[in-house]
N, C-alpha and C positions, 0 to 999 in steps of 0.2 A: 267500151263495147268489145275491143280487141284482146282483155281477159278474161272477159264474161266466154267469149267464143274459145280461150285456151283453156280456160277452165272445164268447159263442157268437152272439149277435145281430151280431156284426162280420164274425165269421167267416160267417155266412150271405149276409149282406151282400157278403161277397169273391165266394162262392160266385154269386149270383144276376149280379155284374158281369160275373165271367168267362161264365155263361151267354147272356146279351146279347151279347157277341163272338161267341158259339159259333152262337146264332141267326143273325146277322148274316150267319156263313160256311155253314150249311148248311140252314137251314130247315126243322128237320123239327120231327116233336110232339115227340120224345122231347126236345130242347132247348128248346121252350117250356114242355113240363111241370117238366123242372129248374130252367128261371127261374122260375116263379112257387113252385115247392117252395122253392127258395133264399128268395125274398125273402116269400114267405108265413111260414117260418120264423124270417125275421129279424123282423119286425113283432112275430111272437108273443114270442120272448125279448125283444124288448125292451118290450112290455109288462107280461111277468113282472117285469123290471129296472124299471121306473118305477113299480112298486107300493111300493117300499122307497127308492128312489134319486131324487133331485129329478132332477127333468125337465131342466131345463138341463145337468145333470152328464150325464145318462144319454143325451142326443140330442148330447150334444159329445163324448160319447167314443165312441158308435155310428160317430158323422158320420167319428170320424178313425180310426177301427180300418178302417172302408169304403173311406174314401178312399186313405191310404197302403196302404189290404193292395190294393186294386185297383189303384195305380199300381204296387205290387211283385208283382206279378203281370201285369201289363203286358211288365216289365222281363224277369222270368224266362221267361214262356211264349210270349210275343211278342215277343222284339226289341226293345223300345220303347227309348229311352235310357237307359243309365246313366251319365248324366255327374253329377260330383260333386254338382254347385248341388241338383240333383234330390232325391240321394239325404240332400243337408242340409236339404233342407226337407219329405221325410218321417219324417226324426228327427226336427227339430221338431214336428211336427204329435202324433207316439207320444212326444213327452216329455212337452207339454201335456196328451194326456190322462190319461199316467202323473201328473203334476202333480195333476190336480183329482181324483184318487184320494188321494194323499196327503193333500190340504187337504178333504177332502169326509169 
């Protein structure tokens, strides 16, 4: 249950990044209220998730579910680059935390 809960903690995490763009381009409350629903939700899962799962495990797989889901999200909804290097070093970032799942 305690990855089921970091897992959705990443994906909020995606969620509140792309809302901060979304602020960015149009300003309104309804985008401020989905950023802080985004990342008020991720904080809560991932404190569900760090009740069972060592903190370092649980804040380094948060960090890389966030960061690569929000560069791949970048990529699809934005234009952002898909050049290869990019897309090799967000596999690596989702293998590493696949890794300390495996070893954890």
């Amino acid at each position: 249950m305690a990855w089921v809960a970091l897992v959705l903690a990443g994906v909020c995490e995606m969620f509140g990044v792309a809302m901060i763009n979304k602020l960015h381009k149009d300003k309104s409350w309804q985008s401020l209220v989905l950023l802080v629903t985004g990342f008020g939700s991720s904080f809560i899962f991932l404190s569900m998730a760090m009740k069972t799962l060592p903190m370092g495990t649980a804040y380094a797989v948060w960090t890389g579910i966030g960061a690569s889901g929000g560069a791949i999200l970048g990529m699809v909804l934005y234009g952002e680059s898909k050049d290869w290097k990019r897309i090799l070093f967000i596999v690596m970032i989702l293998s590493a935390a696949i890794g300390l799942k495996l070893v954890g």
